[in-house]
C-alpha positions as CSV (number, residue, x, y, z in Angstrom):
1,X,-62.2,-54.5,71.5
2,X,-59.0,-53.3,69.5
3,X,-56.5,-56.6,70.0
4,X,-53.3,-54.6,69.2
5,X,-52.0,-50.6,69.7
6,X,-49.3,-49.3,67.2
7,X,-46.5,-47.0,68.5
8,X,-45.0,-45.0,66.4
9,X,-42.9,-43.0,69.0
10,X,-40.7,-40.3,66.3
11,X,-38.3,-38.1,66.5
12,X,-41.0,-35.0,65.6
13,X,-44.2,-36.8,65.7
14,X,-45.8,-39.6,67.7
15,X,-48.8,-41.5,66.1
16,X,-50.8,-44.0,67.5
17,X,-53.3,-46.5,65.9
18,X,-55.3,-49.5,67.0
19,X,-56.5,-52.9,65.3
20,X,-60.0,-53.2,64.5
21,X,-60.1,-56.6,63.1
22,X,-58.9,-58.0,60.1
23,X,-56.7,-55.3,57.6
24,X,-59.0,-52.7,59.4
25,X,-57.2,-49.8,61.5
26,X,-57.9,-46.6,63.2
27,X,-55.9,-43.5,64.5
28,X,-56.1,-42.4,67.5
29,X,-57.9,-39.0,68.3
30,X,-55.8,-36.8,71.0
31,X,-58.1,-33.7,72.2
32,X,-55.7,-31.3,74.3
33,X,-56.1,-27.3,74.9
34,X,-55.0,-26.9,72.0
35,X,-57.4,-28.6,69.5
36,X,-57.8,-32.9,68.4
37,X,-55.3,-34.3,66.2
38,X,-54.0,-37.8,65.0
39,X,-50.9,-36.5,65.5
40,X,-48.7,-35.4,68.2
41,X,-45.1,-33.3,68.7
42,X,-42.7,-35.8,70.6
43,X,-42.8,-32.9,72.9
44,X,-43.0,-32.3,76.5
45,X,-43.2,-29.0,79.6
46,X,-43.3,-28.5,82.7
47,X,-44.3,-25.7,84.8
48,X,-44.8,-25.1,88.2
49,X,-48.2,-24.5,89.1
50,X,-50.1,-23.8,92.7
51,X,-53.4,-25.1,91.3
52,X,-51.7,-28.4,91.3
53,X,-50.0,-28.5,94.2
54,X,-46.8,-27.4,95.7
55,X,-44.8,-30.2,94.7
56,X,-46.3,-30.9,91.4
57,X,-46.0,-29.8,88.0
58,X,-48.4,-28.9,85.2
59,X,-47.5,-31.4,82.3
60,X,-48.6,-30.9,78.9
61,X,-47.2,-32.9,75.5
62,X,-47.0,-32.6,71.6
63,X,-48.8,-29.1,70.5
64,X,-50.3,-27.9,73.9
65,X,-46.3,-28.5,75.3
66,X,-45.5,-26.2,72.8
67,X,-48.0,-23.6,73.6
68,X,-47.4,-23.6,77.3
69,X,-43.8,-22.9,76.7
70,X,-44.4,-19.9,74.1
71,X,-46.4,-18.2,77.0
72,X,-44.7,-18.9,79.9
73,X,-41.1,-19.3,78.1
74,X,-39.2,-18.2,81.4
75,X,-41.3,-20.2,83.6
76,X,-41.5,-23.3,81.9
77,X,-39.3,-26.3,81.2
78,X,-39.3,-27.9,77.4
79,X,-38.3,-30.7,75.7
80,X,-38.9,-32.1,72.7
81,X,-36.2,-34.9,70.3
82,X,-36.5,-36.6,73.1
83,X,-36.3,-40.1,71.2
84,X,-32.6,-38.7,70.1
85,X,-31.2,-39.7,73.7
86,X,-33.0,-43.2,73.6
87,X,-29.6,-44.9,72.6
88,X,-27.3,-42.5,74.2
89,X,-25.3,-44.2,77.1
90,X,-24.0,-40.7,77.7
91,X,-28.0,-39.7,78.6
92,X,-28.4,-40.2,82.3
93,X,-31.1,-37.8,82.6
94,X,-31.8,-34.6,83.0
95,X,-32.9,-32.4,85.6
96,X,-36.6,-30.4,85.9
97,X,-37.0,-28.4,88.9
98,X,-34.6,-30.1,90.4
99,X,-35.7,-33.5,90.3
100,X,-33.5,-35.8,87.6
101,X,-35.5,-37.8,85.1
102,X,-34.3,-40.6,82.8
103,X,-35.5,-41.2,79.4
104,X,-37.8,-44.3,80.6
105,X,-39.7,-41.6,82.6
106,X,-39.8,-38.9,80.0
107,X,-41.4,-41.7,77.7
108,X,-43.5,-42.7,80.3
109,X,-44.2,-39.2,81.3
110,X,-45.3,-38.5,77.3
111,X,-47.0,-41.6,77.1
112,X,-49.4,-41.1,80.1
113,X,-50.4,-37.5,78.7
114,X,-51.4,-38.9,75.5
115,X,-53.2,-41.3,77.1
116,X,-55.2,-38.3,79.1
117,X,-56.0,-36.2,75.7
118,X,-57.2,-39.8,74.4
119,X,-59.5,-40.3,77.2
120,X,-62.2,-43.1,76.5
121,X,-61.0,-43.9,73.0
122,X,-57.3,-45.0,75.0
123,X,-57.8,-49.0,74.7
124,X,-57.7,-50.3,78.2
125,X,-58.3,-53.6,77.5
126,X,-55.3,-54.1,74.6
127,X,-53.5,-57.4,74.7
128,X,-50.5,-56.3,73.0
129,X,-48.6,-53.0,71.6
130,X,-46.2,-53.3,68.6
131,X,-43.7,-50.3,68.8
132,X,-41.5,-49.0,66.0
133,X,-37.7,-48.4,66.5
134,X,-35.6,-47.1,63.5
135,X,-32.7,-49.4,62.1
136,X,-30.1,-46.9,63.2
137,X,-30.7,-45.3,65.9
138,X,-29.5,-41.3,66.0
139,X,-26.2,-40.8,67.8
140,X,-22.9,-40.6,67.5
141,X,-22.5,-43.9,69.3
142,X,-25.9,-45.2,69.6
143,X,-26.5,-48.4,71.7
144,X,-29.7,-49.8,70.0
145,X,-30.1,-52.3,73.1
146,X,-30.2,-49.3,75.5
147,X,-32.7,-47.9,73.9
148,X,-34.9,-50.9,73.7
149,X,-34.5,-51.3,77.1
150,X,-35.9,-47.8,77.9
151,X,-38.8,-48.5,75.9
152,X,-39.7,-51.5,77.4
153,X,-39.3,-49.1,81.3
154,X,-41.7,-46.9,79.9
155,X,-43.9,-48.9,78.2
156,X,-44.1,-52.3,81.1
157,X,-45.3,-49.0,83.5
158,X,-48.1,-48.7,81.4
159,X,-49.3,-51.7,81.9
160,X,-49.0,-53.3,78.1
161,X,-48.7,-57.3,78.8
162,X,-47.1,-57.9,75.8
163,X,-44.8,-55.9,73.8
164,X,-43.0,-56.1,70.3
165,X,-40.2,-54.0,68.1
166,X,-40.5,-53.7,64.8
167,X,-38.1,-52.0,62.6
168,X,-40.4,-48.6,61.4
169,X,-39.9,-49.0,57.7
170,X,-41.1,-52.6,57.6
171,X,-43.8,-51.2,59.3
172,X,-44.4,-48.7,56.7
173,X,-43.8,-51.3,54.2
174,X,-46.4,-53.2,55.8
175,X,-48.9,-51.2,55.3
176,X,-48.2,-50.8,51.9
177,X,-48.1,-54.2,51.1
178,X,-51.5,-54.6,52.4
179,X,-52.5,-53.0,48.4
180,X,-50.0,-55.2,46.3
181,X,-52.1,-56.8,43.6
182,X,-48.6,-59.5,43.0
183,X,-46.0,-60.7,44.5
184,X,-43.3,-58.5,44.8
185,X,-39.8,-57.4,46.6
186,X,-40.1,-54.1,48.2
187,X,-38.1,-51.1,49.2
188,X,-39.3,-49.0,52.1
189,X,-37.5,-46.0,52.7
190,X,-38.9,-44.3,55.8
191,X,-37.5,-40.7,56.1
192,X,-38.2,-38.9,60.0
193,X,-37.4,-36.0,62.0
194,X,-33.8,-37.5,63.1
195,X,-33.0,-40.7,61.2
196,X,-33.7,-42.6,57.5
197,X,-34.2,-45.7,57.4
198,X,-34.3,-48.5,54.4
199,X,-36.1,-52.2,54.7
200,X,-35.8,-54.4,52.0
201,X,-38.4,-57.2,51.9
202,X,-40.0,-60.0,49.7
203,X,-44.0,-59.6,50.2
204,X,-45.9,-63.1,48.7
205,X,-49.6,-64.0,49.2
206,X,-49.6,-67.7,50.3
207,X,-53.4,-68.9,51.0
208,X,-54.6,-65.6,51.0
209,X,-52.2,-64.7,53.4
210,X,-49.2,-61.8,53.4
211,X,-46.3,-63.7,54.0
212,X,-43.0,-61.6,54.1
213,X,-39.4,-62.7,53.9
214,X,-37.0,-59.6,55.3
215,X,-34.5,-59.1,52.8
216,X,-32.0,-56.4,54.9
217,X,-32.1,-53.1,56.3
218,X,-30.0,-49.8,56.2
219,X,-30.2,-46.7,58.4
220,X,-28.2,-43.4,59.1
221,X,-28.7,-40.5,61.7
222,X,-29.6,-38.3,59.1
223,X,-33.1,-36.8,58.3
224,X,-35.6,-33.3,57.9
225,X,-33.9,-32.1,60.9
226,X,-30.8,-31.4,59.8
227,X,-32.1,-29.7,56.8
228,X,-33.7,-27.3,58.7
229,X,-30.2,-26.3,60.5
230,X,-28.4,-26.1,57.6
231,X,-31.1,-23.5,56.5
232,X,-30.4,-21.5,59.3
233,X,-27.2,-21.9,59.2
234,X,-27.0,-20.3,55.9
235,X,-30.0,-17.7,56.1
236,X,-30.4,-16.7,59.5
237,X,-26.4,-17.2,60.9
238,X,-25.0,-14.7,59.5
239,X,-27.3,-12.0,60.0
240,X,-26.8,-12.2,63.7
241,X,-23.4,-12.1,63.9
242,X,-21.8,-15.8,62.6
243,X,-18.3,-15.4,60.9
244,X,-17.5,-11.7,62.1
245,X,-15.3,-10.3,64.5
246,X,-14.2,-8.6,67.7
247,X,-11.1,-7.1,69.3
248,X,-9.5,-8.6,71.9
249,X,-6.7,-6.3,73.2
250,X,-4.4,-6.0,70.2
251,X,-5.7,-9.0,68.5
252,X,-9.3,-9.7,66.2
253,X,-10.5,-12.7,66.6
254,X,-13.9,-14.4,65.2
255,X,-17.1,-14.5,67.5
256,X,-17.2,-18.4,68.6
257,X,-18.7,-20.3,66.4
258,X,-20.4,-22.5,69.1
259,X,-22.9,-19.8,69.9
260,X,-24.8,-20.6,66.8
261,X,-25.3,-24.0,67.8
262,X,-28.2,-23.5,69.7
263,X,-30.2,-22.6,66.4
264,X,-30.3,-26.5,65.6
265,X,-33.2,-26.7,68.0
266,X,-35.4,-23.6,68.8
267,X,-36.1,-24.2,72.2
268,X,-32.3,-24.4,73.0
269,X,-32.8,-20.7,72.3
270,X,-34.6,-19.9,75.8
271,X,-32.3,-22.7,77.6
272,X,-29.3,-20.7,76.1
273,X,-30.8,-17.7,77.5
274,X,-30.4,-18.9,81.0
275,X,-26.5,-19.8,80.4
276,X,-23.4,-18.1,81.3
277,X,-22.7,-18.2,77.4
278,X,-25.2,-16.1,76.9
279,X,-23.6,-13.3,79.2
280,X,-20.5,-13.7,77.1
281,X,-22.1,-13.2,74.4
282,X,-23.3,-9.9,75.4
283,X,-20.2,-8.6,76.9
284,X,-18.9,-9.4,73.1
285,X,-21.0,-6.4,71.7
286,X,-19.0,-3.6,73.3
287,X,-15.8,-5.3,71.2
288,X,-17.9,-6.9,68.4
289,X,-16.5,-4.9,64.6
290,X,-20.4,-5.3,63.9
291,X,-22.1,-5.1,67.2
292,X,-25.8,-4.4,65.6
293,X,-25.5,-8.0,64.6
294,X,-24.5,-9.3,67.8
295,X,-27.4,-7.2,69.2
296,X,-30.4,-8.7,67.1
297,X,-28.8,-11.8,68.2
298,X,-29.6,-11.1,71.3
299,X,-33.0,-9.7,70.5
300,X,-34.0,-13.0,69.3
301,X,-32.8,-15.0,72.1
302,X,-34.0,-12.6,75.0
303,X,-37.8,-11.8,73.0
304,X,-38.2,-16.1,72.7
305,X,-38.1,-16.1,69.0
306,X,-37.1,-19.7,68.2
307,X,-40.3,-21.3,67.7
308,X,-41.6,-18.3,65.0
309,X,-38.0,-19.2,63.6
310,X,-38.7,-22.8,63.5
311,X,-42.3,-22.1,61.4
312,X,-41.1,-19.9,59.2
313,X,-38.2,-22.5,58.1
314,X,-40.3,-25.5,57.9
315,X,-42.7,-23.2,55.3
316,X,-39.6,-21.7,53.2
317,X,-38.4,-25.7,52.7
318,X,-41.9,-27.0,52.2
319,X,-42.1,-24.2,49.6
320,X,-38.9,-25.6,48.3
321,X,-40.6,-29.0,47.5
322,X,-43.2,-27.6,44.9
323,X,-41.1,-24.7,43.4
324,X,-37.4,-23.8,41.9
325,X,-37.5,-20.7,44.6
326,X,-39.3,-19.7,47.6
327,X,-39.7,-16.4,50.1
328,X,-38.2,-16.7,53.5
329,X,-40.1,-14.4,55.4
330,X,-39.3,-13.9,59.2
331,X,-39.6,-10.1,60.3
332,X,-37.9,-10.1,64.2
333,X,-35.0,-10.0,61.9
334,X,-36.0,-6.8,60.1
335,X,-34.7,-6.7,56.3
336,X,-32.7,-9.5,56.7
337,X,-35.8,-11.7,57.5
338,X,-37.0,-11.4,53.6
339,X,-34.5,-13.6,51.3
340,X,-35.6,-15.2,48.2
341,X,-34.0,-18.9,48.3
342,X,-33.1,-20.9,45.6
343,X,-33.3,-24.4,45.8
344,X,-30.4,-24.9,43.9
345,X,-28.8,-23.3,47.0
346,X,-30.9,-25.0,49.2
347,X,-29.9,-28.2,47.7
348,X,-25.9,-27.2,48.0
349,X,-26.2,-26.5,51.8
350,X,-27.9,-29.6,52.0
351,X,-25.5,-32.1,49.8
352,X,-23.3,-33.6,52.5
353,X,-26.6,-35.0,54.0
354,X,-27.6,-35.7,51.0
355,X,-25.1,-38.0,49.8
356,X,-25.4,-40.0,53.5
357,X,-28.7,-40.8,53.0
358,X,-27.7,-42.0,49.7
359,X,-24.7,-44.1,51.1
360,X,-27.3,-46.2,53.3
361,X,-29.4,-46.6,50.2
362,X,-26.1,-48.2,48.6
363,X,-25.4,-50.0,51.6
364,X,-28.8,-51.8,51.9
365,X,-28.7,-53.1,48.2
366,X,-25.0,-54.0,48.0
367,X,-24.6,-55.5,51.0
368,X,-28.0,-57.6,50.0
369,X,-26.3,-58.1,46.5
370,X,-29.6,-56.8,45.3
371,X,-29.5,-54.7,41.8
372,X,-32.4,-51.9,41.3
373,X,-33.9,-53.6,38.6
374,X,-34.5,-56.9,40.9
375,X,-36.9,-54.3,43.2
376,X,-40.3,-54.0,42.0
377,X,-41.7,-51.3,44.2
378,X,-40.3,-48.6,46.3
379,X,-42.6,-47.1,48.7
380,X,-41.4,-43.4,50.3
381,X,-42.9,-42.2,53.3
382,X,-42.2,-39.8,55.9
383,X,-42.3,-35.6,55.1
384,X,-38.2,-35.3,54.2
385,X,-39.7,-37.7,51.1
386,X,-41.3,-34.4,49.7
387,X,-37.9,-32.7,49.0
388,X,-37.0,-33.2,45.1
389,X,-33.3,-33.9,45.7
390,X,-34.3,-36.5,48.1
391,X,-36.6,-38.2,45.6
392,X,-33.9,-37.6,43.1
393,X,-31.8,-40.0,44.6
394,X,-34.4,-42.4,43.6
395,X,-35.4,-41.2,40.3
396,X,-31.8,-42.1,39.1
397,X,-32.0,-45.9,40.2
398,X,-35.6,-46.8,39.9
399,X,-38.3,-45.6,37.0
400,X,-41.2,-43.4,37.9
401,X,-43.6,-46.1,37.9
402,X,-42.1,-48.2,40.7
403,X,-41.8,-45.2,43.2
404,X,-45.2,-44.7,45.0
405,X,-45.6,-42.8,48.5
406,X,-48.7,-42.0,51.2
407,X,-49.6,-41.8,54.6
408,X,-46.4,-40.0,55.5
409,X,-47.4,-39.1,59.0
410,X,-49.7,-42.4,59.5
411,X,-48.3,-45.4,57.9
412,X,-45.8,-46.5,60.3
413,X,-48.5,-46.7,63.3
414,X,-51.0,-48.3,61.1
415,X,-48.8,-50.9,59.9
416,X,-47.3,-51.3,63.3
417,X,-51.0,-51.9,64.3
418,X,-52.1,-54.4,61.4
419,X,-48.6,-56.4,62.4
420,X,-50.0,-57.1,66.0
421,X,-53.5,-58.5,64.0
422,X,-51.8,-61.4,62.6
423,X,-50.7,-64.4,64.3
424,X,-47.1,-64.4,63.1
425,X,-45.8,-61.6,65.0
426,X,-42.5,-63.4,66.5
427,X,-41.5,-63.1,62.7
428,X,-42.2,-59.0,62.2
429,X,-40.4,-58.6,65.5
430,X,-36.6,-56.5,65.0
């Protein structure tokens, strides 16, 4: 019987992994409509179906979510981010068909559909779950005891006698530590959908045991995400309309910029849709100096073309990582679907991220008083770690042979897991 359940509940992806004894740990398999995975989108929908009842609602989370919404995109209620409300006092709730829901029961609500696709492998009998949190929260004014409080809502309605935080790059770290021939001081920087985050810790075998003294941490709000908007923002933007004009009486004024906003997340493109915006944006045509932009604008939005959008950025930057150019290819937008991108450009749209990623980097080994060349490995983990500029910022501070990386999707859970094996949790706990 597994003693202890990771969590690694993520901005993009949730993973979950059990102890099996010992340094021994296993993923847990999620079979849904769509296919098994380890994996899962922190997504949710909801639809309203008769089969299930008048009053209920036809649930589905992480990929299946995703395809429920694509087919019935008018019909259908998504969310997905959800973990960037978590420390958000101004998060209330939100409404779905009318009935408000906090984040403790969106958690809840995503938790208990995993726990369906896992079926019998889900470990009833578990004495403990050890849950990541990030060390900075995303947020403009994030309130990390809220969200720990939300958590624990969610996760004491599941039943869980015993639960733990850990800080998610210690987690990752580990996990890494568990192959460490020596004693040594390690950095983990664990890069997600909506936040980085930086652990510093001292990893010593004492009896044959891991013993680990936590050195400091370091986070920002910053992460893959936001790369992806500044792609569109540069690529996609401006085709539909960003930065041009219409007449207003006697005066030309540019097309609001806020419009555009809703490209950060594709499925805000089928909630914007439904929104008096929307309208004004399509009485701007008539006026608009280039109103065939404004049009495929519209296109997009009213033919649900945000998650094709979405796909085809994610493959342009992960083309990025392994080449000096790459094709972005998206056809709804006709000829100005097909760009050739640079990732010296890429790089440039990206550099005010950049450079705050970098800042908690400095933050974590200043205010630790700790020089690079007194940290003997640096583990990366986490997909942003792919992008060369990211691994640049390392490559300056650290030789080659002290940056190592693996289990990008995985290591967080597992090491969340192997945590809740040992006896000294108390001292893991954030």
């Amino acid at each position: 019987m597994a003693r202890a359940l990771g969590l690694d509940f993520g901005t993009t992806n949730t993973v979950m992994a059990l102890s099996t004894g010992g340094v021994e740990t296993q993923s847990m398999q999620f079979t849904s409509s769509v296919g098994v995975t380890d994996t899962m989108r922190t997504a949710l929908s909801f639809m309203k179906d008769p089969q299930v009842g008048a009053q209920s609602l036809k649930v589905e989370a992480g990929q299946a979510a995703i395809r429920q919404f694509i087919d019935n995109p008018g019909d259908c209620r998504f969310l997905q981010s959800i973990k960037t409300f978590a420390a958000s006092a101004l998060f209330q709730g939100t409404l779905i068909f009318a009935r408000r829901h906090a984040f403790d029961d969106l958690m809840e609500i995503f938790l208990r559909r995993l726990k369906t696709y896992a079926g019998g492998e889900w470990p009833e009998g578990v004495s403990r779950v050890i849950a990541g949190r990030p060390v900075q929260f995303a947020g403009a004014n994030p309130d990390p005891d809220l969200a720990l409080e939300r958590y624990n809502a969610a996760l004491t309605r599941l039943g869980f006698p015993e639960i733990h935080y850990v800080f998610e790059p210690v987690a990752a770290a580990y996990y890494f530590a568990q192959s460490l021939k020596s004693d040594a001081t390690v950095l983990v920087a664990d890069f997600g959908g909506g936040t980085t985050d930086y652990s510093l810790i001292r990893f010593e075998r004492k009896a044959g045991r891991l013993a680990a003294t936590p050195i400091g941490h370091s986070g920002v709000g910053i992460a893959g995400d936001h790369f992806d908007s500044r792609m569109i923002d540069h690529l996609v933007a401006p085709e539909i309309g960003k930065g041009t004009f219409f007449k207003s009486f006697d005066k030309v004024l540019e097309v609001p910029s806020g419009y555009y906003a809703n490209f950060a997340r594709w499925n805000q493109l089928s909630i914007f849709k439904t929104m008096r915006e929307f309208a004004d944006l399509k009485s701007l045509v008539r006026s608009a100096l280039e109103p065939e932009k404004l049009e495929l604008f519209i296109d997009l939005v009213e033919h649900d073309e945000g998650y094709p959008l979405y796909q085809a950025i994610s493959a342009t930057k992960m083309a990025l990582s392994g080449a000096d150019e790459a094709e972005f290819d998206f056809a709804p937008l006709g000829a100005a679907g097909r760009k050739t991108v640079k990732r010296t450009d890429f790089e440039a749209w990206i550099a005010p991220d950049l450079a705050r990623i970098e800042g908690a980097l400095d933050e974590v080994l200043e205010k630790t008083n700790t020089a690079p060349g007194e940290v003997d490995k640096v583990f990366l983990t986490g997909g942003t770690s792919f992008v060369p500029a990211v691994r640049d910022i390392f490559a300056r501070r650290f030789d080659a042979g002290r940056i190592e990386s693996g289990g990008e999707l995985l290591s967080i859970a597992h090491g969340l897991a192997l945590i809740g094996e040992s006896d000294e949790v108390a001292q893991w706990a954030a």
